[in-house]
GUBABA-162134 format. One record per atom (N, C-alpha, C, CB): residue in one letter; x, y, z. Coordinates in pm, whole numbers, plus 50000, padded with zeros to 5 digits. Each point is the difference from the previous one (the first is absolute). Glycine has a CB too. Example, Ala and Ser with C-alpha at 12.3 -4.5 7.8 and 13.67 -1.06 7.14 Angstrom:
A513194943150780A499115011950000A500905012050000A498114988350125S501545022249803S500825011950006S499235010950073S501184993749785
//
This chain:
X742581255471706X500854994550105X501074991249935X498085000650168X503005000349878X501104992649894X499774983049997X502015020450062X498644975549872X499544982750034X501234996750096X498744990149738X501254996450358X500554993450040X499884983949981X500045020750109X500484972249928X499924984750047X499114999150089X502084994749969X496874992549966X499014995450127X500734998050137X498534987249829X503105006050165X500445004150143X501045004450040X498934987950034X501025024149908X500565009650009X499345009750136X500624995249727X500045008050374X498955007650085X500765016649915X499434980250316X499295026149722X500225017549971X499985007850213X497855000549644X503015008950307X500245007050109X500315015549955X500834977550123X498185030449975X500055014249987X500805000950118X497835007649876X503315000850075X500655013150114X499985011149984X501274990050046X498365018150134X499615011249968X501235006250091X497184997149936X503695008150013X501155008750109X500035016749970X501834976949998X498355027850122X500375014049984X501505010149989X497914993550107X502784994349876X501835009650008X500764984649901X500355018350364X500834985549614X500984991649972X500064987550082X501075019149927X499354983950159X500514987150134X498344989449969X501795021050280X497394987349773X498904992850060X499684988649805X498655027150275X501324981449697X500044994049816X501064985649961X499805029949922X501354972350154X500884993850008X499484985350039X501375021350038X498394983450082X499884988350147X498544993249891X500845017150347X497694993349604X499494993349991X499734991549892X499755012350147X501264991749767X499694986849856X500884989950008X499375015349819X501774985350220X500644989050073X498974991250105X502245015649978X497454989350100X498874991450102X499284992549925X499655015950159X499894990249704X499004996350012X500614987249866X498115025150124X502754978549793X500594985849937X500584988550127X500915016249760X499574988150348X500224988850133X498594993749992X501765014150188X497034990749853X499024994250040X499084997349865X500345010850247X499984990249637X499054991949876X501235003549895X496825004550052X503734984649959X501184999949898X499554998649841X501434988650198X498695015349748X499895001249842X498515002049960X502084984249964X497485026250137X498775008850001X500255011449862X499634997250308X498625006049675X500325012649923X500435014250057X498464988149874X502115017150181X500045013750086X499345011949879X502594992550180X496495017349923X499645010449943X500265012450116X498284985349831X502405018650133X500845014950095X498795011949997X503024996749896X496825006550206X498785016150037X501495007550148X495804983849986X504205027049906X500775013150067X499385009150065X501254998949850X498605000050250X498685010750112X500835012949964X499044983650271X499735028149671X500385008649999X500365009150127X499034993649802X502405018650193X500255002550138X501165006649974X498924981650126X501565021150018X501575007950011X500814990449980X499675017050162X500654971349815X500784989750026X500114995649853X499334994150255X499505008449650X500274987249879X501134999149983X498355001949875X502024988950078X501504996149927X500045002549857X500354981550156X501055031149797X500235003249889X500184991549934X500545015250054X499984980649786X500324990049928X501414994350034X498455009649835X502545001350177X501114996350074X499584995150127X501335015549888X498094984250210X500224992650151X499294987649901X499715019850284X499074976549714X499644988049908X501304990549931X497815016249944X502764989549980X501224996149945X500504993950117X500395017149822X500354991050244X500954997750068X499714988850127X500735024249909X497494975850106X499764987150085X500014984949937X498645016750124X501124985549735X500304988749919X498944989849999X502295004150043X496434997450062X499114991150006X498975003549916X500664994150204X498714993649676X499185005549867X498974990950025X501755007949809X496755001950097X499044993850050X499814996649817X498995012550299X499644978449672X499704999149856X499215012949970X499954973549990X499055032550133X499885014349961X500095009350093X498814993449847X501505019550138X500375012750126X498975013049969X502984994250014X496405010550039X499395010350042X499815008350056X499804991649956X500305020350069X499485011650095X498485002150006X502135011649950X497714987250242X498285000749984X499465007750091X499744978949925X499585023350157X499155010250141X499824981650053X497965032949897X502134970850216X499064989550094X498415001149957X501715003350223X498125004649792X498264999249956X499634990449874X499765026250074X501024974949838X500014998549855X500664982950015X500445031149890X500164967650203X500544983550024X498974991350056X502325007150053X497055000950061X499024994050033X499184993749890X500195014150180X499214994949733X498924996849883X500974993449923X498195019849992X503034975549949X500354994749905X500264985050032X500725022249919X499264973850206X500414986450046X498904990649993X501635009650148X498234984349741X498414989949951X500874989150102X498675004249664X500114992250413X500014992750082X500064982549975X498975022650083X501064975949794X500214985549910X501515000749940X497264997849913X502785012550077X501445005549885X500994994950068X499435023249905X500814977350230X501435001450039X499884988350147X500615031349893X500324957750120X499964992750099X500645006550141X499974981749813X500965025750124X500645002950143X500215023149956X502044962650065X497945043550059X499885012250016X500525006150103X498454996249891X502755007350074X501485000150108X500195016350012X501584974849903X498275031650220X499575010950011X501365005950080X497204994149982X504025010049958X501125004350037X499975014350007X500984980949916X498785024350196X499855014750003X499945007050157X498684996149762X501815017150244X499585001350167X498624996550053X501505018249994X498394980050160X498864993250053X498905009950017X501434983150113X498275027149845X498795008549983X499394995249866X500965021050131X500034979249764X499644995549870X499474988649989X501455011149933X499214977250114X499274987050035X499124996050042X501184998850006X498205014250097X498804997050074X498945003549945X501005001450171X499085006349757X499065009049884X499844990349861X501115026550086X499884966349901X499924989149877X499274991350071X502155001649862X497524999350232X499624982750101X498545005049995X502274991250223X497285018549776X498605005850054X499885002149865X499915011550251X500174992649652X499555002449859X499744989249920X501145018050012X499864975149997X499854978749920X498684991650091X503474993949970X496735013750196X498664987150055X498965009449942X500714986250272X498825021449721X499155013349925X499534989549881X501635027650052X499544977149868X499604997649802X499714983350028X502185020549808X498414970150255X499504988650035X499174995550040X501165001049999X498475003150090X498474999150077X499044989149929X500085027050060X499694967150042X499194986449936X500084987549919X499245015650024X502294985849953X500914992849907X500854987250042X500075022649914X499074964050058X500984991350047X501724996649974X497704994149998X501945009749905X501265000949894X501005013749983X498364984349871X502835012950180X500775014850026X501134990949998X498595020650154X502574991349793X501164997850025X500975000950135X499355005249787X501314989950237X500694992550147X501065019450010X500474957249942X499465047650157X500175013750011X501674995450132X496445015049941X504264992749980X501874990950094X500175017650046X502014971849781X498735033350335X500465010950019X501914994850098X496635014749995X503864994249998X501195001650115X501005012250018X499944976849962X500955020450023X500795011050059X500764997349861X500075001450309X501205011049644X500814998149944X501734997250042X497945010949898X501944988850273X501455000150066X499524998750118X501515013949866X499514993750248X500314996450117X499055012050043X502544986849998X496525005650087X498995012050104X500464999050126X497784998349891X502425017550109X500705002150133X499235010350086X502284994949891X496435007849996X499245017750082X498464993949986X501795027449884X497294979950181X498425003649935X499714984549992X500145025649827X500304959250236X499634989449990X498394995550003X502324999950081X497565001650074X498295003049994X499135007949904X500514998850206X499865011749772X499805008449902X499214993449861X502165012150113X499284984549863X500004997949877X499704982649927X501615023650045X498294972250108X499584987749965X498534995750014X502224996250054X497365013650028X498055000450026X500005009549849X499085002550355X501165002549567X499875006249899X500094985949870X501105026750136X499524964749888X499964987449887X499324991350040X501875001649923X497474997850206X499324991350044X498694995949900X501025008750229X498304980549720X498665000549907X500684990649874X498745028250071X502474973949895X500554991049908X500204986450009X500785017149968X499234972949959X499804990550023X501164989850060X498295008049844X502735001450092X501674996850018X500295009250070X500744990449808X500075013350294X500995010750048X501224991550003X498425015950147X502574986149796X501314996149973X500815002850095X499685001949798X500764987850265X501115007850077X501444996149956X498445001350202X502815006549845X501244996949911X500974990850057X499805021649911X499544974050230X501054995050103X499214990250075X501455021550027X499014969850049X499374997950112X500185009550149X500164977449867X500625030750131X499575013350073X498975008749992X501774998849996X497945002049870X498595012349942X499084987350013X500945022449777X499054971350216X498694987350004X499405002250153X501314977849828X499565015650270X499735000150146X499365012450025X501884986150065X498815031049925X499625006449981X498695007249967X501864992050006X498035005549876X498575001749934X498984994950049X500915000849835X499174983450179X499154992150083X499115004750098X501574987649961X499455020950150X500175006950128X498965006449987X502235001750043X498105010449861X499195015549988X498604992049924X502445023749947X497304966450042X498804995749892X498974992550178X501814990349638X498965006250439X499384993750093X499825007650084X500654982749957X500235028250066X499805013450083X498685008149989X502395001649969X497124994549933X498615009949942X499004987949975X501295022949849X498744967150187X498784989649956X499584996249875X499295007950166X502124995949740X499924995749882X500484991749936X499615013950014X499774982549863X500564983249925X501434999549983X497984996849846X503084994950223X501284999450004X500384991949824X500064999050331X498974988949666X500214990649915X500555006249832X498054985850173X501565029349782X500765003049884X501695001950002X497715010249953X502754994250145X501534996550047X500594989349968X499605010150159X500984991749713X501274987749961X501075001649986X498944992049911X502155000750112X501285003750059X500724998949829X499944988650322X501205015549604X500494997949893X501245012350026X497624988349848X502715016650062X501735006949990X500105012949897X501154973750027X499325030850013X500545015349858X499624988349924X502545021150039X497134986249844X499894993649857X501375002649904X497255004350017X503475004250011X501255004549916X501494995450036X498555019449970X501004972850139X501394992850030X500504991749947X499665003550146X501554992549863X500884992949900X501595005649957X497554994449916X502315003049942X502255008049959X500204988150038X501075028450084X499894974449871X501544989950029X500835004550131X500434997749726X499614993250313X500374999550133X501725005750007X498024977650047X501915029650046X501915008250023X500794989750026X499605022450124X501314987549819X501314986549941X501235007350033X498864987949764X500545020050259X501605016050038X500914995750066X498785019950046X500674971650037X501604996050160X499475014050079X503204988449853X497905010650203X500415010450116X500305017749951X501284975550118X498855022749730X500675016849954X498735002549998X502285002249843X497925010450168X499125008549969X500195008049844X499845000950272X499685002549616X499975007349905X499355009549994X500484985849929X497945008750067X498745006749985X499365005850088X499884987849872X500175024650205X498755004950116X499195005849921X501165005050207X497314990649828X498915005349939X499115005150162X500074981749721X499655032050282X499245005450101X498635001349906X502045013250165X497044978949896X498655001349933X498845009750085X500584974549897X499085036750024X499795012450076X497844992449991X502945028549893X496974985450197X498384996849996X499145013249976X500344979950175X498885023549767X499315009249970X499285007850127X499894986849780X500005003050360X499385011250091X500574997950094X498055003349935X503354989650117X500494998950092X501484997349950X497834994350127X502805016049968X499355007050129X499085017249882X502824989050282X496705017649771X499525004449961X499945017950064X499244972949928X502105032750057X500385011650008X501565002649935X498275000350203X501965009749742X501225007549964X501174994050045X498815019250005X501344985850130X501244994550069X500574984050013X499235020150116X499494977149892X500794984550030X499694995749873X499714992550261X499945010449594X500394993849876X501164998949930X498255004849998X502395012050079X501085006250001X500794994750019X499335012850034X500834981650098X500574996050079X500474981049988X498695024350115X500454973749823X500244982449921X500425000249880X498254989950097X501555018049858X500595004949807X501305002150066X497905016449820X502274991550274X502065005150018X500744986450049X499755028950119X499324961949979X501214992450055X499674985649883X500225010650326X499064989649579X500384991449887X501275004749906X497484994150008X502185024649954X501285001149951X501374999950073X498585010149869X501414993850245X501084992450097X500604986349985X498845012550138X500404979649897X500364992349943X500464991749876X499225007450156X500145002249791X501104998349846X501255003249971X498395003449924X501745010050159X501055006850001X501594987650105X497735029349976X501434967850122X500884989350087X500414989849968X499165006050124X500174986749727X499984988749945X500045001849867X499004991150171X501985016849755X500255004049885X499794984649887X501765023050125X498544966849929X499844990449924X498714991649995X502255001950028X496925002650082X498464998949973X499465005149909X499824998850173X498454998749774X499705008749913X498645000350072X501544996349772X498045017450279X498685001950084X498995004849886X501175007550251X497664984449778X498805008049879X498954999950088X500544991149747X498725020750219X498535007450088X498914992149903X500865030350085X498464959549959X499115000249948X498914998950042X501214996249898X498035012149989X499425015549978X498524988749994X502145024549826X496564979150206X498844994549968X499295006249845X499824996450285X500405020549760X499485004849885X500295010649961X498664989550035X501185018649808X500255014349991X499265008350058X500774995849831X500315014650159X498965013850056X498315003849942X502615011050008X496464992950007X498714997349963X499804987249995X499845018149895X500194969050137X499544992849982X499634993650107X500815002649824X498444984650243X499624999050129X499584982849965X499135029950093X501674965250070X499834988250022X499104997850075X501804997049956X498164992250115X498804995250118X499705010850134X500894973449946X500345032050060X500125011350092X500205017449972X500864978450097X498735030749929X500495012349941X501235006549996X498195001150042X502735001349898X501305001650041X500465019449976X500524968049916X499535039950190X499865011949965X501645000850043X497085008450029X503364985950010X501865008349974X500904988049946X500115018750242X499264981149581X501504991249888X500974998550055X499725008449813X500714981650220X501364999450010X500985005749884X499254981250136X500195019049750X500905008949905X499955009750003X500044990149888X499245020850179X500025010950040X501385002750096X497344998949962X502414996650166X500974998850105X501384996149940X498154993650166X501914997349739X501414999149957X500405007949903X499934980550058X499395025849910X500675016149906X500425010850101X498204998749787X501624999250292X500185009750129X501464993350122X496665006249975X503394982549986X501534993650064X501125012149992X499574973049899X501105029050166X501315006849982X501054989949948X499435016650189X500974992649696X500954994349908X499244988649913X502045005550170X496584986849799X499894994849991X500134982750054X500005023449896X499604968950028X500074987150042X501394993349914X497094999350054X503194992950034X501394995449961X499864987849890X500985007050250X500454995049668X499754992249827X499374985150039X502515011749849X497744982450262X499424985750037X499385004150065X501254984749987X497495024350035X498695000150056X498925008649871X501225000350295X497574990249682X499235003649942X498804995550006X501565004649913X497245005950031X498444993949972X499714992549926X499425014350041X499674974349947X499754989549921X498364996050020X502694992350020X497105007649865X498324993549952X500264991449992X498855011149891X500244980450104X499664983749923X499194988150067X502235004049906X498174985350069X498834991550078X500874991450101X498114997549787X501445000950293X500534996750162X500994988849954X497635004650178X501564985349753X500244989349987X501785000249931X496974994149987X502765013449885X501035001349955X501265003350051X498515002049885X501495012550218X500695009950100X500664989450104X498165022449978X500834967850043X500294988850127X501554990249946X496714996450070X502774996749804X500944994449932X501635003849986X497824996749909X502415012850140X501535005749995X499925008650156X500455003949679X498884993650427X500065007650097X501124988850128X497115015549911X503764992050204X500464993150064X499555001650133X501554998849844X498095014050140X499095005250200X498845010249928X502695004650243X496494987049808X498845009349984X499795011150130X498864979149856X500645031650145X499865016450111X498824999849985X501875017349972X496994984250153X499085007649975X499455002250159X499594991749729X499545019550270X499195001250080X498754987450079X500825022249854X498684976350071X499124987650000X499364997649875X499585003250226X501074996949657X498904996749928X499474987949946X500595018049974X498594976949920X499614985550021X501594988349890X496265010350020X504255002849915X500944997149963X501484992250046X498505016149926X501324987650220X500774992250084X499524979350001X500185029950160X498324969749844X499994986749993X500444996049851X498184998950191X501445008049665X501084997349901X500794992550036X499885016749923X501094988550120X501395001350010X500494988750093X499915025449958X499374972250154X500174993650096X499724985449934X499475019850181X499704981249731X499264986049944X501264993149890X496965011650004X503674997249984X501274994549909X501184996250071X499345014149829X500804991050282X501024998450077X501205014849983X499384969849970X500015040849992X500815009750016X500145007950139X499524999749766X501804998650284X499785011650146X499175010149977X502184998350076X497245002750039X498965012649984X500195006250149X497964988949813X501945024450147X500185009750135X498525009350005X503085002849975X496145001750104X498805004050070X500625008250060X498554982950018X501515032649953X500825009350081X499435005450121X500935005549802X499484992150296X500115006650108X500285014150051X500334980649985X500115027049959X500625014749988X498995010350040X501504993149807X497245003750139X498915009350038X499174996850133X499865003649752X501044985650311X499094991450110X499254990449909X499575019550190X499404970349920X499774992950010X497965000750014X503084995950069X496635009149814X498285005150071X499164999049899X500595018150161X498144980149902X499024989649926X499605011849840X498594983450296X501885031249751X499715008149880X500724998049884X499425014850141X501774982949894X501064988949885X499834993749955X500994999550055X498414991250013X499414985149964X501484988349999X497625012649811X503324990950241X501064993350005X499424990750128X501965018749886X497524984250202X499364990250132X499624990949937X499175013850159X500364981849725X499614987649950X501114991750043X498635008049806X502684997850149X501354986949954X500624998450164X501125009649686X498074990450439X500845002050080X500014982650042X499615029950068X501324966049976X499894981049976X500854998349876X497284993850082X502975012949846X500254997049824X501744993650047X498195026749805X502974982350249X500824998650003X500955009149879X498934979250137X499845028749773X500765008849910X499595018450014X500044975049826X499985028350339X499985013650070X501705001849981X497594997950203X502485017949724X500985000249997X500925012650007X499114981349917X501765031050065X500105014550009X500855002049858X499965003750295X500085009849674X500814997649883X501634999750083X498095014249783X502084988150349X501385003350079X500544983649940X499315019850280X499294968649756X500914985250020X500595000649873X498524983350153X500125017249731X500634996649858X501145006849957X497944995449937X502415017850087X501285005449947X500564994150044X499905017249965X500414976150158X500804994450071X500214983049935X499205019050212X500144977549692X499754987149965X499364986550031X501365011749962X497944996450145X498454987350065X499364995649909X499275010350184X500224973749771X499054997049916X498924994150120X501634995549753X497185005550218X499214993150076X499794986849964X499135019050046X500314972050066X499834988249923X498294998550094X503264987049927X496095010449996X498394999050060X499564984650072X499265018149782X500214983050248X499124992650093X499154985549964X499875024550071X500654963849887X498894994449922X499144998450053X500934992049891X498825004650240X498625002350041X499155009150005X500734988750077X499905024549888X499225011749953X499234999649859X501715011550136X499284987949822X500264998049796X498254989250000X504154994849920X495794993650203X499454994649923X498325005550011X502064980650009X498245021750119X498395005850026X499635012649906X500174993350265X500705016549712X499665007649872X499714994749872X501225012950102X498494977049879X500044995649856X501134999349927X498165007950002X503024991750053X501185002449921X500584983249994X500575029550089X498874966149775X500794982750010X500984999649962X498554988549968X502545018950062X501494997649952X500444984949981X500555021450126X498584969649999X500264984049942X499284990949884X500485000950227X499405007449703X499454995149863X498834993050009X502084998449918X497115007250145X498464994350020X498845013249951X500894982350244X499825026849678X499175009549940X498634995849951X502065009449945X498714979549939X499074996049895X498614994450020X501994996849911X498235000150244X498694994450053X499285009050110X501014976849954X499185036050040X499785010850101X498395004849940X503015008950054X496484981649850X498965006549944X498914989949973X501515017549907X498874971450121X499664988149990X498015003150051X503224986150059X497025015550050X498645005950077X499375008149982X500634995150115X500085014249860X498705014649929X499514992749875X501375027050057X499664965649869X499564997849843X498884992850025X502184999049868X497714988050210X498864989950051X498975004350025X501224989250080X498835022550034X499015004650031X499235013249914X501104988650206X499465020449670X499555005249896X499244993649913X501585010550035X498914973849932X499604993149893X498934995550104X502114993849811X497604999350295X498784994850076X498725007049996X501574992350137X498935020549864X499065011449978X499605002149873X500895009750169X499874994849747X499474996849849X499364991749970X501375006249945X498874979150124X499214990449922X498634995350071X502274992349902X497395016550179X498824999450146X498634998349875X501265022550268X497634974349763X498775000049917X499725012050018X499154978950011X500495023850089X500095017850074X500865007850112X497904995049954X502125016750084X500575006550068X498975010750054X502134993149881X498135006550268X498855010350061X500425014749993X499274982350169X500125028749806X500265014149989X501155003450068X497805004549978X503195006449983X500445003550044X499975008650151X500214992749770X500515008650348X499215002650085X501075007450097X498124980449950X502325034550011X500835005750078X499715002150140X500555008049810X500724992750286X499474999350120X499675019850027X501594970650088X498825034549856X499375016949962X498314999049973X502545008349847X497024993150215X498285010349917X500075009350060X498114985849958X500475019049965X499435011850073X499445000850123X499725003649817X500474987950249X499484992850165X500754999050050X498664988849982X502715005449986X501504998450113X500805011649963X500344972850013X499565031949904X501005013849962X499215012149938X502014983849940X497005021350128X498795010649908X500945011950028X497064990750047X504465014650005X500345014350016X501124998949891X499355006750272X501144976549660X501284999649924X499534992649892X501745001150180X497724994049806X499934991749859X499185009649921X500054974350085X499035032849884X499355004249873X501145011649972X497094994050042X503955017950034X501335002449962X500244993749897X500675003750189X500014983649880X500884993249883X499524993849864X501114995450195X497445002849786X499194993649923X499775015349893X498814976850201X501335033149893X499525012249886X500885001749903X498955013050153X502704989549921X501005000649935X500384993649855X500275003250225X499244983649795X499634995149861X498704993449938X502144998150040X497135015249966X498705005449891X498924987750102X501385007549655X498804986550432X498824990250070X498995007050143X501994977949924X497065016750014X499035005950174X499934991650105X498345011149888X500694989450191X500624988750102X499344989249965X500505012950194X498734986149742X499694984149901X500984992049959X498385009849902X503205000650037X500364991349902X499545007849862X499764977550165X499445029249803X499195003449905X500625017449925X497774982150155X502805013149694X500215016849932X499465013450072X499714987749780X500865020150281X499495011650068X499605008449839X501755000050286X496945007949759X499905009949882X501405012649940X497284996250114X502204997749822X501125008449837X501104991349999X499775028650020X500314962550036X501444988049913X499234990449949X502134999750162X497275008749695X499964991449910X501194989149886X498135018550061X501404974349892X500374992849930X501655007749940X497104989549966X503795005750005X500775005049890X499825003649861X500894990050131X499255015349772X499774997449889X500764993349967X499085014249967X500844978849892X501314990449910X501125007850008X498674989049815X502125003950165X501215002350013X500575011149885X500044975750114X500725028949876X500145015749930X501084989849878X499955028150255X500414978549636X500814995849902X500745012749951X498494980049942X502685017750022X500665014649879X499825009750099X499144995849726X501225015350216X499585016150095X499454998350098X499595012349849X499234983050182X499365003950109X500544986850121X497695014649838X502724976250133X500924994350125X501235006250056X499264981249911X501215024749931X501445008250059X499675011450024X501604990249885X497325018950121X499755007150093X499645000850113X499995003049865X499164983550189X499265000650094X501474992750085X496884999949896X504064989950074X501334997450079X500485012350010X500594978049928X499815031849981X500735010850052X499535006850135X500505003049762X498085001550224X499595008350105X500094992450116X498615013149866X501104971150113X499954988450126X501755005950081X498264971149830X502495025650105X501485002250064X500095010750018X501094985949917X498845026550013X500065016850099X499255001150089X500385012449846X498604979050207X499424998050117X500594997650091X498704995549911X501734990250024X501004991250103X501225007150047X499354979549882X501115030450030X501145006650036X499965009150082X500584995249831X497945012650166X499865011750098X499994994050120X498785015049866X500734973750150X499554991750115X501454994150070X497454992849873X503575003650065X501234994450049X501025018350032X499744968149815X500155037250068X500935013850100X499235006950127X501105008749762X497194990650220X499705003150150X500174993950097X498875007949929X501324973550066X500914993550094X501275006250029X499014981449928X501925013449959X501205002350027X500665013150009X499864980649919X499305030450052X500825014250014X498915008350137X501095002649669X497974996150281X498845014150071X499944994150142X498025007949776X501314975650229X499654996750158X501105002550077X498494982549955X502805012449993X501475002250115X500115012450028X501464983849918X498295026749993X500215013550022X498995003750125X500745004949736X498064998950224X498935000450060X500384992150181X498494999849707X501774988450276X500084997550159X501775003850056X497754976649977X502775027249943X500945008150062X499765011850030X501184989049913X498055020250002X500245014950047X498774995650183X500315021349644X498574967250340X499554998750108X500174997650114X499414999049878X502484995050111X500675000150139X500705014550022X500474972949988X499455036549919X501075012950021X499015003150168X500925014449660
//
């Protein structure tokens, strides 16, 4: 086990995509600052390549690829003070039932933090009786707080892990632009909207607008490459669709990688659908527009920003509308544009460390069993290698050691032609397939 400082706290994260990876090692330096971090990569459709890693910029002292099954058994229950479980809420719930499992009987356990990585706008109940059992549920706002609260009291369950705190990635330097505009950045989303036409159809009136504003400079930015996969599945690239533009995209309109943060720093109107990228943006003081064009509906997830004051069409912006938002919106989202960020964490941190420093902590105790949920929970528990104990299902045994020379770079090769068959049957076969099913 590596060494640390007697107080030094250690913290395992376990995420399954980029974003969620993002959100959760940041969180987790917010809530035990000059901790040891040890990174666990849930194996899956989502891992994050070395480039998305890169490009999220958040580093742990060590990183790994693992199975949930295999996380379960590796988390020594002395080893690690805090165990920050950033991942979708099936996954979480299955980490929650496997740790009270391998724990069992154990006064002594590490303080278990879960939340969201952005703006929840779908599957709330859902997905929030799915994190329920953790000791922390994070919320990003005092909107998701009230919220959460709600759906925790709605079911007769413990409200008290609900703590209110903020994106963890907010910040930049605050806009300084004035009134010009230079920079439009349309920040696209991997599943919304989530058909042909209307991706189509937002890719053309960005290059439109390039074309109308020759002295603008419009950039698409892009979440991820083709084969590769973020928090969400993304089966029609936007770089696909823009090889298919007529005439192409115009010399001041182009695709762009990189890290938000950076992209933000030279941006003058931020575009998007809804994504969490808009509070970015908003948190710096950059106009931000929430497009309206596709309507206004909860499948969008643009219904979040309605109150915001930054609903907007691409008709206004060609036309030269900037929005200006809402501070009383701004504030209930977690968005402290009035420079009260720094203390947006003040409380989770208190209440992480209270917990850490408890003599004991009582079992973990999801509001899921096999008694309140016997037709849905052992599903989700199977999915990653657990029975309804909590307990290794037969044949997910152990891993072996870790491979070295040849046989790692063989066993990665075949890992990614997996992954690859698995992303063109997303992105090529399923679209096909449910098209010829509307002929």
């Amino acid at each position: 086990m590596p060494s640390r400082t007697p107080s030094q706290p250690r913290v395992a994260v376990l995420a399954d995509s980029d974003t969620r990876w993002k959100w959760g090692a940041l969180t987790a330096h917010r809530l035990q600052p000059g901790c040891r971090l040890d990174g666990f990569l849930l194996r899956g459709r989502a891992t994050p390549t070395v480039r998305q890693l890169d490009e999220v910029g958040a580093r742990a002292d060590a990183l790994r690829e693992i199975r949930g099954v295999d996380f379960v058994r590796s988390v020594d229950r002395t080893g690690y003070d805090v165990v920050l479980l950033s991942c979708v809420g099936g996954a979480v719930q299955a980490m929650l039932h496997g740790l009270a499992r391998a724990w069992e009987g154990s006064a002594r356990r590490p303080v278990v933090v879960t939340g969201y990585v952005g703006v929840v706008y779908e599957k709330l109940a859902d997905g929030l009786l799915l994190r329920h059992g953790a000791d922390v549920v994070l919320a990003n706002s005092g909107h998701d707080a009230d919220r959460f609260r709600a759906v925790y009291r709605g079911v007769n369950a413990d409200e008290r892990s609900v703590v209110e705190c903020a994106l963890p990635f907010l910040g930049g330097a605050r806009h300084e632009g004035g009134s010009e505009v230079r920079t439009v950045v349309f920040a696209v989303q991997p599943s919304v909207p989530d058909n042909r036409n209307d991706r189509a159809y937002l890719l053309r009136r960005a290059a439109e607008h390039a074309r109308r504003h020759p002295a603008r400079e419009v950039l698409i930015k892009l979440r991820s490459k083709p084969g590769e996969h973020t928090t969400h599945i993304e089966e029609l690239p936007y770089q696909k669709i823009a090889a298919r533009v007529p005439g192409g995209l115009p010399a001041n309109c182009r695709l762009v990688y990189g890290n938000m943060g950076e992209v933000l720093d030279r941006t003058d109107l931020m575009v998007t659908v809804s994504s969490t990228a808009a509070l970015e943006s908003l948190h710096r003081g950059v106009p931000t527009a929430v497009l309206t064009d596709l309507g206004i509906r909860e499948a969008l997830g643009n219904h979040h920003f309605l109150g915001s004051g930054c609903l907007a069409s691409w008709d206004e912006l060609d036309a030269g509308y900037l929005p200006e938002p809402d501070p009383e919106w701004l504030a209930r989202q977690g968005v402290c544009a009035d420079g009260s960020y720094e203390n947006a964490f003040d409380a989770a941190r208190a209440r992480v460390t209270e917990l850490r420093e408890a003599d004991a902590l009582p079992p973990l105790a999801p509001y899921y069993t096999p008694r309140t949920a016997p037709g849905y929970l052992p599903g989700i528990l199977a999915r990653h290698g657990l029975d309804a104990r909590g307990e290794p299902l037969p044949g997910y045994t152990a891993e072996a050691a870790e491979p070295t020379g040849l046989r790692r770079m063989a066993r990665d090769t075949v890992r990614e032609a997996a992954r690859g068959a698995y992303r063109h049957g997303v992105q090529r076969v399923a679209p096909a397939i449910r098209r010829w099913g509307q002929l």
